[in-house]
C-alpha positions in Angstrom: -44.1 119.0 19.3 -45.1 118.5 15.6 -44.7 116.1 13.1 -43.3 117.6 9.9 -45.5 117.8 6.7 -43.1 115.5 4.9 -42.5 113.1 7.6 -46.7 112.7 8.1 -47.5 111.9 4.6 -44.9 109.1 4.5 -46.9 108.4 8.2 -49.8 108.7 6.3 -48.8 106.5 3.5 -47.4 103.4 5.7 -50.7 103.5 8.1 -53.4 104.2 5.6 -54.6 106.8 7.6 -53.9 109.6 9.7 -51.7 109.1 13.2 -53.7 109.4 16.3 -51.4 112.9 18.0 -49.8 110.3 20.5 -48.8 108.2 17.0 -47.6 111.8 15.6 -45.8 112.7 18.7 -43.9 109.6 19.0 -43.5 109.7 15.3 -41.9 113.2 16.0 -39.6 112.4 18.6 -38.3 108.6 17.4 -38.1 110.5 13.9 -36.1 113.6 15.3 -32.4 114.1 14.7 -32.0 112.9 17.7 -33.1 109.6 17.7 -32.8 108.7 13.8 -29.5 110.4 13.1 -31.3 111.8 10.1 -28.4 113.9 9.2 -25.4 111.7 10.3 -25.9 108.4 9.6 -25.1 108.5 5.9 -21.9 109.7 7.1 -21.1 106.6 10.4 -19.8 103.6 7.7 -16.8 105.2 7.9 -16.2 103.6 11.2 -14.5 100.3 11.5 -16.5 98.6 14.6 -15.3 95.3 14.3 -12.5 93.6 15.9 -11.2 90.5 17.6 -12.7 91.6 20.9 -15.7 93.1 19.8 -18.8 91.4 21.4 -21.4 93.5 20.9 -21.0 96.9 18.7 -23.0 99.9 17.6 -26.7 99.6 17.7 -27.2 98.5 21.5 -27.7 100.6 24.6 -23.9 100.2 25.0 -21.5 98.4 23.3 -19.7 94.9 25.0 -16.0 94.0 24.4 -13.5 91.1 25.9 -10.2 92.0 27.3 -7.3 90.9 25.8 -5.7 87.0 27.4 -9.4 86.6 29.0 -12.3 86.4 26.6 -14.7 85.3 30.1 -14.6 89.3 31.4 -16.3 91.9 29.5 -16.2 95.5 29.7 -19.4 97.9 28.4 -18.5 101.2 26.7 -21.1 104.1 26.1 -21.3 107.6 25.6 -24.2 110.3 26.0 -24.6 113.7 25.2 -26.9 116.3 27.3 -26.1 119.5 26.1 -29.2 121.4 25.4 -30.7 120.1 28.9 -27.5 121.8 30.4 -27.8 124.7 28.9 -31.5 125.5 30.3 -30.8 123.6 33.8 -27.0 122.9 33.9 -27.3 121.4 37.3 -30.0 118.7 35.9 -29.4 118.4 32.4 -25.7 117.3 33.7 -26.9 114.9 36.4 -29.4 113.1 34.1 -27.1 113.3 31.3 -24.5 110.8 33.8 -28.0 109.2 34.8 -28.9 107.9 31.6 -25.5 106.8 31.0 -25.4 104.5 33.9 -28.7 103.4 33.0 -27.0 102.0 29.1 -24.4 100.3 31.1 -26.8 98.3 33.2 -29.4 97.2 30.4 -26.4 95.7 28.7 -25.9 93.3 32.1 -23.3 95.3 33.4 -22.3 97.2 36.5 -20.7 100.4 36.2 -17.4 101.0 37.3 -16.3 103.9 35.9 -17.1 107.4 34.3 -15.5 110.3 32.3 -17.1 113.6 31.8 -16.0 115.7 29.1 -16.9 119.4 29.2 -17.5 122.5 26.6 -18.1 126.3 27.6 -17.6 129.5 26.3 -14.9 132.2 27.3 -14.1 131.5 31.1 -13.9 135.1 31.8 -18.0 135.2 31.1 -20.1 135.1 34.1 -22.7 133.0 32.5 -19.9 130.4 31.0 -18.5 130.2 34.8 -22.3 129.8 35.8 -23.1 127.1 33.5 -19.6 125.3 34.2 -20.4 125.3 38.1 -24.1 124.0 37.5 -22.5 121.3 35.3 -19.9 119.8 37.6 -21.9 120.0 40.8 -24.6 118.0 39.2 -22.2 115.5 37.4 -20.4 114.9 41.3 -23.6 115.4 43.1 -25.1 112.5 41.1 -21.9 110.1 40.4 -21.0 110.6 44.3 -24.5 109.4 45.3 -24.5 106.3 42.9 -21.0 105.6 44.2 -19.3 105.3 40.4 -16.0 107.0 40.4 -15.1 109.7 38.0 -11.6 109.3 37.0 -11.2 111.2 33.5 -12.5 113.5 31.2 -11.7 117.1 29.8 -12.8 120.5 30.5 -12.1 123.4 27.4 -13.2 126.7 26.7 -14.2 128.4 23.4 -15.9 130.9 22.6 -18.0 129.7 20.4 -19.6 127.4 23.2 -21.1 130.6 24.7 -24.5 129.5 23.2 -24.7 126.4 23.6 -22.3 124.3 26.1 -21.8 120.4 25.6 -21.6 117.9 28.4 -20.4 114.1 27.1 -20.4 111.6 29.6 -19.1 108.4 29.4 -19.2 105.2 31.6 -17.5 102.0 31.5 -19.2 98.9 33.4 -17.9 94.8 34.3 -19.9 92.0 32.9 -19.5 88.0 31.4 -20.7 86.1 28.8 -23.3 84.6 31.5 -24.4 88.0 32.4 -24.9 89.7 28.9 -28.2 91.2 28.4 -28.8 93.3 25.0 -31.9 95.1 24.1 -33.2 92.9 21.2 -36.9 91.4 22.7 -36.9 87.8 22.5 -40.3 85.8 22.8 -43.8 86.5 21.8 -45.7 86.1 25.5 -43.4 87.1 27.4 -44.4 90.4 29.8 -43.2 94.1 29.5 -42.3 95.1 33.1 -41.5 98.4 34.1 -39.0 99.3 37.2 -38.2 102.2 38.9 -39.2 106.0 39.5 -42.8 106.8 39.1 -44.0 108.4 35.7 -44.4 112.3 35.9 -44.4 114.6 33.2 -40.8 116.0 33.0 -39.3 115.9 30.1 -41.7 115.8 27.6 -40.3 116.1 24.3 -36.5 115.9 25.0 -35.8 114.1 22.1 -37.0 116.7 19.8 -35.9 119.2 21.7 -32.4 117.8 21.3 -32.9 118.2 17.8 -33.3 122.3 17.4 -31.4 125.2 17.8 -31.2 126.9 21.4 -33.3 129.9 21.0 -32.2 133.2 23.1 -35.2 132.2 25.7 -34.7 128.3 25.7 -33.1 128.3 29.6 -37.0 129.7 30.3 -39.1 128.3 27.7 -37.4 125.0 27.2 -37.5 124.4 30.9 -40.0 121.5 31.0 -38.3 119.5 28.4 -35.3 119.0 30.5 -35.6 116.1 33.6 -35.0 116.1 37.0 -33.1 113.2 38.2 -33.1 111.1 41.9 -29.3 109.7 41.8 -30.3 108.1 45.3 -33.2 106.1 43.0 -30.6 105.5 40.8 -28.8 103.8 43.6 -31.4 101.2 44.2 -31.7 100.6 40.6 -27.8 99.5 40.0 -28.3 97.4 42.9 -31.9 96.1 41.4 -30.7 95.4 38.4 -27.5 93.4 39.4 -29.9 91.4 41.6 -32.6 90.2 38.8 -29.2 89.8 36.5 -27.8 87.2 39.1 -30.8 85.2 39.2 -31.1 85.1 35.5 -34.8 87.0 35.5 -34.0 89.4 32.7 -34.7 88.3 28.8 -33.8 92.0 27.6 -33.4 95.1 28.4 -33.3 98.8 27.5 -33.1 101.9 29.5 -36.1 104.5 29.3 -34.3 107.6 28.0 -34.8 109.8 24.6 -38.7 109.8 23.8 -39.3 107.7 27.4 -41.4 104.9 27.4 -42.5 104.9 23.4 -39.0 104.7 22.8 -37.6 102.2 24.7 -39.9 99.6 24.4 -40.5 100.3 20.7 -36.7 99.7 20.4 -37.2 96.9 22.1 -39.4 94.5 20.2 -38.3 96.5 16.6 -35.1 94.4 17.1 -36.1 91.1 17.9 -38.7 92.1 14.8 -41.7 91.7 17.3 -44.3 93.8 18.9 -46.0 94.8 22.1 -49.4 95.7 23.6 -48.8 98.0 26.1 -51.9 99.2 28.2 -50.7 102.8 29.6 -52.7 103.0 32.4 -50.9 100.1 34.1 -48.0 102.2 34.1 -46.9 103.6 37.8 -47.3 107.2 37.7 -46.7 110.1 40.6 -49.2 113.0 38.6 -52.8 112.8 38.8 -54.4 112.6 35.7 -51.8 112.0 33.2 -52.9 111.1 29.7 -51.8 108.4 27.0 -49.2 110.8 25.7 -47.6 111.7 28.5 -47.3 108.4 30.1 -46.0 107.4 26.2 -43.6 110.1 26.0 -42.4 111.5 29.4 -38.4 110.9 30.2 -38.7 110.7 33.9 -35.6 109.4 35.3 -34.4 106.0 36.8 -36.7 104.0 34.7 -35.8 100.5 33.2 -37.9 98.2 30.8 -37.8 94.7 31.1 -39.0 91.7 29.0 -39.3 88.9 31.8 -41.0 85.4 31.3 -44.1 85.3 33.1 -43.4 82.3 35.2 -40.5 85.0 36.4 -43.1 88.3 36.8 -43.5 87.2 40.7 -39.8 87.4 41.7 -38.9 90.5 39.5 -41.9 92.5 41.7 -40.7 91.2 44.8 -37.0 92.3 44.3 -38.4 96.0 42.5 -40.3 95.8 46.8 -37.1 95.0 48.7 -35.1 97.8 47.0 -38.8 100.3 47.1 -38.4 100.4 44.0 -41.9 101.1 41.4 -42.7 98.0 39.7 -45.7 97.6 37.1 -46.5 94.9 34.5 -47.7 97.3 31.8 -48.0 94.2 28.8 -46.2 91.6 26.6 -44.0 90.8 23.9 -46.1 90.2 20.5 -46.1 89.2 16.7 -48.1 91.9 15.6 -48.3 95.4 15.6 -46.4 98.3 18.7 -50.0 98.9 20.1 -50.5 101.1 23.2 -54.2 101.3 24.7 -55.2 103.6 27.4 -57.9 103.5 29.3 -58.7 106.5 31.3 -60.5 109.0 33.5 -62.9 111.6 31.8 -60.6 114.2 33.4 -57.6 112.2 31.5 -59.0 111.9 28.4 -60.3 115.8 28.3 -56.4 116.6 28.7 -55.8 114.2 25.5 -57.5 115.1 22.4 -56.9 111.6 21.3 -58.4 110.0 18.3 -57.7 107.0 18.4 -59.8 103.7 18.3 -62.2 103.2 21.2 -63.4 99.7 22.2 -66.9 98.9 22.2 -67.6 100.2 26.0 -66.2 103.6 25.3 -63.7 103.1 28.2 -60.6 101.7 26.7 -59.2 103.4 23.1 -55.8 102.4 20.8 -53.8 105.4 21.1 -51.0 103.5 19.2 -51.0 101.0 16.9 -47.8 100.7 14.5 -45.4 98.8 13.1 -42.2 98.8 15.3 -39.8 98.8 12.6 -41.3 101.3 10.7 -41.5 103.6 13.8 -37.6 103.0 14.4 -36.0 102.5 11.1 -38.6 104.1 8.9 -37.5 107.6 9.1 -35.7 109.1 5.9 -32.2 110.2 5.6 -31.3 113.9 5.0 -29.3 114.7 2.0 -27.5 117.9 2.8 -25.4 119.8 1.2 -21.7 120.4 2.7 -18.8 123.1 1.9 -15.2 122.4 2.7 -14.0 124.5 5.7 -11.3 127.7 4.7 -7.8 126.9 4.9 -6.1 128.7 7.6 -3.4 131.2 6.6 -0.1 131.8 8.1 -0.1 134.7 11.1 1.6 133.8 13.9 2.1 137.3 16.8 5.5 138.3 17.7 5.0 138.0 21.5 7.5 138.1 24.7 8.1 134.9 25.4 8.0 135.0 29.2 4.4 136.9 28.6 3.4 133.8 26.2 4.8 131.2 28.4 3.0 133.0 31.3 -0.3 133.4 29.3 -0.1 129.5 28.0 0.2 127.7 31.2 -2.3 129.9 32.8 -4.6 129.6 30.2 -8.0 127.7 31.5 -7.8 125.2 28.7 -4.4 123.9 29.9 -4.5 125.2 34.0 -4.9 122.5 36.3 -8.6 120.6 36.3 -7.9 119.8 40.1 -11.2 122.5 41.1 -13.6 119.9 38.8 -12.3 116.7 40.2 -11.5 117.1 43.4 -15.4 117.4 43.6 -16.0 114.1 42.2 -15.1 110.6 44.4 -13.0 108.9 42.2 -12.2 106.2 44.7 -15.2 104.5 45.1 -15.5 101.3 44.2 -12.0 100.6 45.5 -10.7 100.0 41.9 -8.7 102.9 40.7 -5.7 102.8 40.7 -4.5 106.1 38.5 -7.2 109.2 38.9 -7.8 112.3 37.3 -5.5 114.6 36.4 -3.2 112.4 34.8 -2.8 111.6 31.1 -5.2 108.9 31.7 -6.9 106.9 34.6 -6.3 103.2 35.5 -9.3 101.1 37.0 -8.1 97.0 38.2 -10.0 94.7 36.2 -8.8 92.2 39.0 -11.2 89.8 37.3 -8.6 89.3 34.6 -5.4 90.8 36.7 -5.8 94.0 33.7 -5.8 97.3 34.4 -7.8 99.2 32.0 -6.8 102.7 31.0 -8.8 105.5 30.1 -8.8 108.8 28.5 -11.4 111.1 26.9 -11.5 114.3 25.4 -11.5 116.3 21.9 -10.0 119.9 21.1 -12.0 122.3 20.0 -8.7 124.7 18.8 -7.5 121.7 16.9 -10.6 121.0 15.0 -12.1 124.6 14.0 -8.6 125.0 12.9 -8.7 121.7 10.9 -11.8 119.7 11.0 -10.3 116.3 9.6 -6.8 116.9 10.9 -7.9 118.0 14.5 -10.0 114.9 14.7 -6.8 112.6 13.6 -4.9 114.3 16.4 -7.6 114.0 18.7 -7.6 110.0 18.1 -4.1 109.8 18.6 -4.0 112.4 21.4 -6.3 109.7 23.6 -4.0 106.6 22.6 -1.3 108.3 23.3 -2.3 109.0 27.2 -3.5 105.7 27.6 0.1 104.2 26.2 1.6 106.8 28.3 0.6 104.7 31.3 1.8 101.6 29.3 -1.5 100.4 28.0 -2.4 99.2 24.8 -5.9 100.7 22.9 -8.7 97.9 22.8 -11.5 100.2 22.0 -13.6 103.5 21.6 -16.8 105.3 21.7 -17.2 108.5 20.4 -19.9 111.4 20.8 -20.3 113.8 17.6 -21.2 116.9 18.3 -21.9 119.6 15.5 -24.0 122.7 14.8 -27.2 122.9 12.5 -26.1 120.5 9.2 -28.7 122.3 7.0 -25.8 124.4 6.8 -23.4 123.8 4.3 -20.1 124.8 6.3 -21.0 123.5 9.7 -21.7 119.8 7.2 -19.1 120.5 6.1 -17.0 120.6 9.4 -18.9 118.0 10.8 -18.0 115.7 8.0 -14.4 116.4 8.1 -14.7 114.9 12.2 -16.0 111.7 11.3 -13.6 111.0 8.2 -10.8 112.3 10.6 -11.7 110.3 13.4 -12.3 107.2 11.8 -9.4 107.4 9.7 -6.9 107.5 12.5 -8.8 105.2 14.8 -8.4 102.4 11.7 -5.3 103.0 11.4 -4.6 102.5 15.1 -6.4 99.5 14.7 -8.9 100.8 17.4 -12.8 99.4 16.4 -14.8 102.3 17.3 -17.8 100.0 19.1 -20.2 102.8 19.6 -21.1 106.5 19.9 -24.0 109.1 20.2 -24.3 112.2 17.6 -25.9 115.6 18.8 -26.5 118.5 15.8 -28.1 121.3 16.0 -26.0 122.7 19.1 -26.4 126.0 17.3 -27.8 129.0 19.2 -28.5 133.6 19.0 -24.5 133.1 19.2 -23.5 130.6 15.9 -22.4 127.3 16.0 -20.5 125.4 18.0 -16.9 124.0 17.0 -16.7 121.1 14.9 -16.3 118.6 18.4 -15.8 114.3 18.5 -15.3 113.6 21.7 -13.6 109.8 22.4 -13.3 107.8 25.4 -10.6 105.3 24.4 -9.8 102.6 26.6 -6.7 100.3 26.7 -5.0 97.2 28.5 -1.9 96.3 30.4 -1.0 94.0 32.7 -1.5 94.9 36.1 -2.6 98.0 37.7 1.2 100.1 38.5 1.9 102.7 36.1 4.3 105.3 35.3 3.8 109.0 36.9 3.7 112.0 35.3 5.2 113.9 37.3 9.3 113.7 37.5 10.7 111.4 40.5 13.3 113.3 42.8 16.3 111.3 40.6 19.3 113.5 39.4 20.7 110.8 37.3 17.9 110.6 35.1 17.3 111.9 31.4 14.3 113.8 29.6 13.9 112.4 26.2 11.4 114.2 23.9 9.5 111.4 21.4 8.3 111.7 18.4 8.3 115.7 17.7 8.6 116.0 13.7 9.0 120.2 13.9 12.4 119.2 16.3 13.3 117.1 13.8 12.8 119.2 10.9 13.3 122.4 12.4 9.7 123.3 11.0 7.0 124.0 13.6 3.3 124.6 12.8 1.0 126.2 15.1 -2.2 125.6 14.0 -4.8 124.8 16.0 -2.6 125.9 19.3 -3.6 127.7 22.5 -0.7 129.7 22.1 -2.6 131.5 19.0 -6.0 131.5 20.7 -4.5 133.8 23.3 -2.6 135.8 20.7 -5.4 135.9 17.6 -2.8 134.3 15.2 -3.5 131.4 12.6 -1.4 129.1 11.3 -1.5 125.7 9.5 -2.3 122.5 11.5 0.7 120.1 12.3 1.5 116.8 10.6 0.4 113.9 12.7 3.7 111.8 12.9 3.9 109.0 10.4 3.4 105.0 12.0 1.3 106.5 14.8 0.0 103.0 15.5 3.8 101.5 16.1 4.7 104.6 18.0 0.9 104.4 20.3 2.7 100.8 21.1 6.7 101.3 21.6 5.4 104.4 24.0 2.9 101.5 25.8 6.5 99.3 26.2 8.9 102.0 27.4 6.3 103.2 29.8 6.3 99.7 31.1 9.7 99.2 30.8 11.4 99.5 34.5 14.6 102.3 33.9 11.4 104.7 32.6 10.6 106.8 36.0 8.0 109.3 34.4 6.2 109.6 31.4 3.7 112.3 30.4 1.7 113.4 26.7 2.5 116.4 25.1 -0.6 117.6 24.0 -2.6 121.2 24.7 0.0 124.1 25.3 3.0 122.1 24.1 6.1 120.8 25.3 6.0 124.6 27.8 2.8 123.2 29.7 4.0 120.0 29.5 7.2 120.7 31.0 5.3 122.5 33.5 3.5 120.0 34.6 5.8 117.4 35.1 8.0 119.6 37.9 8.0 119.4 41.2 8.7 120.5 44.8 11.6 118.0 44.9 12.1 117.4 40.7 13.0 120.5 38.5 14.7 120.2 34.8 17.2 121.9 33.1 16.3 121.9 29.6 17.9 122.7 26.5 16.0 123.2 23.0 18.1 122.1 20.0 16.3 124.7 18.0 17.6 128.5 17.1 16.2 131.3 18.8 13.6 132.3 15.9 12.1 128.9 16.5 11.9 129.2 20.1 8.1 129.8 20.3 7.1 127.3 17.6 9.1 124.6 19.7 7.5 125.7 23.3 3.9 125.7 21.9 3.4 123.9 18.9 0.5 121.1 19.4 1.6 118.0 17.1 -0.1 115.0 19.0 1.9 111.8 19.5 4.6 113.0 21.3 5.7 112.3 24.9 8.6 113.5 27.9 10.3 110.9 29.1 12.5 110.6 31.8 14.4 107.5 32.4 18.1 106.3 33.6 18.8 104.5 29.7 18.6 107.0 27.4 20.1 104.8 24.7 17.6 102.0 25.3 15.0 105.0 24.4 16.9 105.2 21.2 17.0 102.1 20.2 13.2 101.6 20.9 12.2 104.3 18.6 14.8 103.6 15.9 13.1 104.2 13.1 10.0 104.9 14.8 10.1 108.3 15.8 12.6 110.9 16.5 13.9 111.5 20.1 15.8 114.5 21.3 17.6 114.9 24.3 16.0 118.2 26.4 18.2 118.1 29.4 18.3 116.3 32.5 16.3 116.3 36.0 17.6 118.5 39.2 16.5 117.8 42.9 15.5 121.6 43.1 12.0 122.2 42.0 12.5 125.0 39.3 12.2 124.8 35.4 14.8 126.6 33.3 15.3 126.9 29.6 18.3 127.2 27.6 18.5 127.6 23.6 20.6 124.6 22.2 24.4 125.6 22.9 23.7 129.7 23.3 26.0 131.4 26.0 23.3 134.0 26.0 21.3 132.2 28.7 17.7 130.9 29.0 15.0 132.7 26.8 12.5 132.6 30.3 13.1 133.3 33.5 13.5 130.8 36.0 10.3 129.1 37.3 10.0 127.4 40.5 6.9 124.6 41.3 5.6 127.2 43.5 5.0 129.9 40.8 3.9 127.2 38.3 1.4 126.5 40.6 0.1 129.4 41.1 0.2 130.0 36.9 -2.0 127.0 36.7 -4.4 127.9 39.1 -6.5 129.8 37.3 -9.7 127.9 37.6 -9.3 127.2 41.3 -8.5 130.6 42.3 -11.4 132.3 40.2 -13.8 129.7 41.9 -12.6 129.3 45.2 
C-alpha cells in the first residue's frame, strides 16, 4: 500500500504535516477507486433515486424502500462486487463477497431474506474459466446455505473477455419497519463505539486498494493475502445478534466492517453525523499475537459489525454479543473533534509498526490517527478522464444451417439451463419463496403486507460490448420485463458497475455509455435506482472486461401465485408473441446476439420498443389476468431458446413464423428486449390489451405432445428445423450440467 504523491501533498496540505503510515494507509485505501469512486462519481447524477417509496437512498450501507398500499413494511436493497478476491481465491472471494452483503442488509435494521448472485467468466470451454466458476458457486452456496438466506435469482454468462478477470455481484434483499430502521449516520457525542463479532486477524489487508488495480498475471499468488476468509456459521450468530439488540432498541447506528475494515467503517460512521471518534486500538478483540495499530486499523476480517450504543445500553449489548459467543469489545466513543485512533502496545507490536505518530508523555500510548472524518471520507479528488466513443458495429451476419444454429444457440452456456448453479444453493429457506430460480424472476411473500416481491438480476455482456448505452437500456428493460412477466410491477433497483481501467479512453468511454444507458431507461420506467456499487479497474495480462451494469430490480403484486413459464398441458390455448418490432417490420437486427457470438458475425443492436414503461405494465396485468396460463421473456437466444424453454413432457407448440424464409434466422435469434410468449385461452383480450401498445403476433398454438416444430408463415415446404422433442431439448440445454457432473 502507498499513498500517491498527489493525494499526500493535498494530505499534507489539510494536516499541516506529514501522515503518520497508518494515516497514509487509511488515506490510501478510503482514497482508492474503490472507496471514493474517484473515476465514477462525476458520472452517478445521472441516476434518478428518488421516488414515492424511497426511504433511504444512495449513500447508506443499503438502501430502504416501502412497498406499495403499506408504507409500515420496508424492504433493504444492496449490491456488492468481489471480483478481484474471486479471482485469486474464487471459493473465498465469493463467500465474503455474499458475506459482506448480508452484513449491509443488517446495519440498515434489517433481516435478510433473500439473495441473487450474478456471475461473469471467460470462455466455458477453458479449464481455468470452469475452475474459477466451480470455486465461485460452491462458496456463494456454501456460505448462503449456512446463513440460511435463500438464493432465488441471479445470472451466469460467459465471455471471453472475462478470462482475466471474472466478476461476482451479489445482491441481497432484507424485511424491516419504520421502528426498526437503523442507518449508518453516528448520532451523539458520548456515546460508545462497540465492536461485535469475529476476532481481528490480519486477512485482508489492503482489499480496498487492491480492488482498485489491475489483476497482474501473478495476482491469484501474490495478491493472496489481500483477499478474506470468511466463517458463514459466525455469520449466523451475527444475523441473529443483530436482530436481537434491534428488538430491544440498543443500536443508535450502524455500519458493517467491510472495504478498509475498521478505519473505514467507523470513520464513515461519525463523517456522516459530522462527528468524530477516539478509538483506542488495543481494545479491539484480536485472534493474532502481536498485531500493530495498522493492522488492527486496516484488516477486513469477516463477520464484524460497528455499533454506536448509549452507554447506559453497553452492559446488555455485551451480554447478548455472550449468549450468541459472539467477540464483543468497547473500543471508544462518539466525539466533536477529530477521527483519532491511539494505540498502545507491546515493544514487539510497535517494532512491527514503524509508526510516527504522537506518543503521550509515558512513552506507552501514541496517536496513530488523528484526522478530520470528513476530510478522510469526502476529501478525495475527482478524476477527470478522458473518454472515446465506442466503434459502431458493422453489418456481417454468417450464412449458417439453421438446424446447426438452432442446435448451437440453445446449447450455448450463456442460454443452457443454470439448474447445475442453483440446485446447489437452498432457495427454500426461510419458508418464503414462492417462485425460485430458473424462472424469469423469483417471488419471495412479503406476508407482512400480503405482497409478493419479485426479483430479477442480471446484465449482458454481448448486448453491451456490442452497444454500450443501448445494451444497458435493454438490460433495464430486460429485468422489468421478467419481474412483469410474473405480474409484478418494478418499485426499485440497485445496480453494480463494473468496467475496466478508466484511464483508458475507450474502456471510459464504454463505461460511460452503461450509466447514461441504464439510467436513461430506468427513468423512463419510472424505476428510482436507490443504490449501487462501482468496480473499475477489472483489467488484467488479457484486456478489459466488457462494459457490464448489473441490476437487481425488484417489483410488487398482490399476492404470492404467479404465472409459469413453462406451457400448461392445454390444447385450446394460443401463443401470442408481444411486442417484437423486427415481426412487425419485417426488419431484424442481430446485434449484440448469441447467435453471432457463436458464429463471429456483427450486426447493429436492436431498437428497444417505444412506451417500454406502459408495455413493462400491460405485461404485469395480462400475466395476472386469469385466461393467461404461461408467460415467459424473450431475452438471450431469442424467441428459438425461448420457445425451447417453455416446452414440455406433456406441452409442445406448433409454431408458425409470419416472416419469409430469408428472415428466418433474424426472427429465431434476434435479441430485442421487451418482448414476451404468451399462452392464454383469449387471444383477442391479448389484443386489445396491447392495442396500441405493442405489436402481438399469433405463433401457433399448444399440443399435448411434448415436441417443438416450426413452420415458415403459410409455406407448403414444411418446417425450416427438424422436429424437437422436450427430451432432446433437454439434453441441448445441458451443457453446463453435463460438462460438470
Amino acid at each position: 500500500m502507498s499513498l500517491a504523491d498527489s493525494d499526500r501533498e493535498l494530505v499534507v496540505e489539510e494536516l499541516g504535516r506529514e501522515p503518520t503510515p497508518a494515516e497514509a494507509a487509511l488515506f490510501e485505501n478510503l482514497w482508492s477507486e474503490h472507496c471514493a469512486y474517484r473515476s465514477s462519481r462525476p458520472l452517478l447524477s445521472a441516476f434518478e433515486s428518488e421516488g414515492e417509496h424511497v426511504v433511504v437512498g444512495p449513500g447508506d450501507d443499503a438502501a430502504v424502500v416501502s412497498l406499495p398500499g403499506d408504507d409500515d413494511t420496508y424492504i433493504t436493497m444492496g449490491i456488492e462486487s468481489h471480483n478481484h478476491p474471486s479471482y485469486v481465491d474464487p471459493f473465498d472471494g465469493a463467500a465474503t463477497g455474499v458475506g459482506g452483503i448480508v452484513r449491509d442488509t443488517l446495519s440498515m435494521g434489517a433481516y435478510p431474506i433473500a439473495l441473487a448472485d450474478s456471475l461473469y467468466f471467460g470462455e466455458f470451454d477453458r479449464e481455468h474459466s470452469k475452475y474459477l466458476f466451480e470455486g465461485v458457486v460452491e462458496g456463494i452456496s456454501h456460505y448462503g446455505n449456512c446463513i440460511g438466506v435463500p438464493t432465488v435469482a441471479g445470472s451466469v454468462d460467459f465471455h471471453s473477455d472475462y478470462e482475466g478477470n471474472p466478476l461476482v455481484n451479489v445482491a441481497c434483499v432484507g424485511l424491516t419497519d419504520e421502528d426498526r430502521l437503523v442507518t449508518a449516520e453516528a448520532q451523539q457525542p458520548g456515546n460508545k463505539l462497540v465492536l461485535v463479532g469475529n476476532a481481528t486477524g490480519r486477512d485482508g489487508l489492503g482489499g480496498a486498494s487492491f480492488a482498485s488495480e489491475d489483476l497482474s498475471e501473478d495476482a491469484e499468488t501474490e495478491d493472496r493475502p489481500a483477499v478474506q476468509v470468511g466463517d458463514p456459521y459466525a455469520e449466523k450468530l451475527l444475523i441473529e445478534a443483530n436482530e436481537q439488540l434491534i428488538e430491544e432498541d440498543l443500536i443508535e447506528s450502524a455500519r458493517d466492517l467491510g472495504a478498509a475494515g475498521l478505519g473505514g467503517a467507523s470513520s464513515e460512521m461519525v463523517a456522516k453525523g459530522n462527528l468524530g471518534a477516539h478509538i483506542e486500538l488495543e481494545r479491539v478483540h484480536q485472534r493474532e499475537p502481536n498485531m500493530n495499530a495498522l493492522e488492527i486499523l486496516l484488516a477486513e476480517s469477516q463477520e464484524r459489525m460497528c455499533y454506536e450504543v448509549e452507554p447506559d445500553n453497553v452492559d446488555r449489548v455485551e451480554e447478548i454479543a455472550d449468549r450468541f459467543d459472539l467477540g464483543c469489545s468497547v473500543i471508544g466513543e462518539v466525539t466533536e473533534g477529530n477521527y483519532v485512533c491511539t494505540f498502545e502496545g507491546s515493544e514487539a507490536q510497535r517494532a512491527s509498526d514503524d509508526s510516527s505518530g504522537e506518543q503521550s508523555e509515558s512513552g506507552e500510548r501514541e496517536t496513530v490517527v488523528d484526522v478530520d472524518a470528513y476530510f478522510l471520507g469526502e476529501g478525495a479528488p475527482m478524476n477527470d478522464l478522458e473518454s472515446e466513443a465506442p466503434a459502431q458495429p458493422e453489418t456481417d451476419r454468417p450464412d449458417i444451417d439453421l438446424e446447426e444454429a438452432f442446435e448451437a444457440v440453445v446449447s450455448s452456456p450463456n442460454t443452457a439451463s443454470k439448474r447445475w448453479v442453483y440446485r446447489q444453493y437452498d432457495h427454500e429457506v426461510g419458508v418464503r419463496t414462492s417462485v425460485g430460480p430458473g424462472d424469469d424472476a423469483a417471488i419471495i411473500a412479503i406476508r407482512e403486507a400480503e405482497q409478493g416481491l419479485a426479483i430479477s438480476a442480471g446484465a449482458a455482456p454481448n448486448w453491451t460490448s456490442t452497444a454500450p448505452y443501448d445494451g444497458a437500456r435493454a438490460v433495464a428493460l430486460e429485468n422489468a420485463t421478467n419481474v412483469a412477466a410474473k405480474g409484478a410491477t418494478p418499485l426499485a433497483a440497485v445496480n453494480c458497475l463494473n468496467g475496466g481501467n478508466p484511464e483508458k479512453p475507450d474502456v471510459y468511454g464504454g463505461f460511460e455509455g452503461i450509466v447514461d444507458g441504464l439510467a436513461d431507461m430506468c427513468a423512463t420506467l419510472e424505476t428510482p435506482v436507490v443504490g449501487g456499487n462501482v468496480s473499475l479497474y477489472n483489467d488484467s495480462a488479457a484486456g478489459p472486461i466488457p462494459p457490464t451494469p448489473t441490476l437487481a430490480l425488484v417489483g410488487t403484486k398482490d399476492g404470492y401465485d404467479a404465472p409459469p413459464l413453462s406451457l400448461v398441458p392445454d390444447a385450446d390455448t394460443d401463443l401470442l408473441l408481444v411486442g417484437d418490432r423486427g415481426l412487425a417490420a419485417d426488419e431484424f437486427s442481430l446485434g449484440g446476439s448469441e447467435y453471432l457470438a457463436r458464429f463471429e458475425g456483427s450486426d447493429a443492436f436492436p431498437v428497444v420498443p417505444e412506451e417500454p414503461a406502459t408495455l413493462v405494465e400491460t405485461i404485469a396485468e395480462i400475466a395476472d389476468d386469469e385466461s393467461t396460463r404461461a408467460v415467459h421473456d424473450v431475452s438471450h437466444g431469442g424467441l428459438a431458446v425461448a420457445l425451447a424453454e417453455m416446452v414440455t413432457d406433456e406441452a409442445g407448440l406448433e409454431v408458425s413464423l409470419p416472416v419469409a424464409e430469408d428472415d428466418v434466422a433474424g426472427a429465431l435469434f434476434h435479441e430485442q428486449p421487451g418482448r414476451v410468449l404468451i399462452q392464454t385461452n383469449d387471444s383477442e383480450a391479448v389484443r386489445e390489451a396491447f392495442d396500441g401498445v405493442a405489436p402481438v403476433a399469433s405463433l401457433g398454438s399448444t399440443t399435448t405432445d411434448g415436441t417443438l416444430t416450426v413452420d415458415i408463415g403459410d409455406a407448403d415446404d414444411g418446417s425450416p428445423l427438424e422436429e424437437y422433442d422436450a427430451e432432446t431439448i433437454r439434453e441441448l440445454r445441458g451443457t453446463i450440467e453435463d460438462e460438470l457432473a
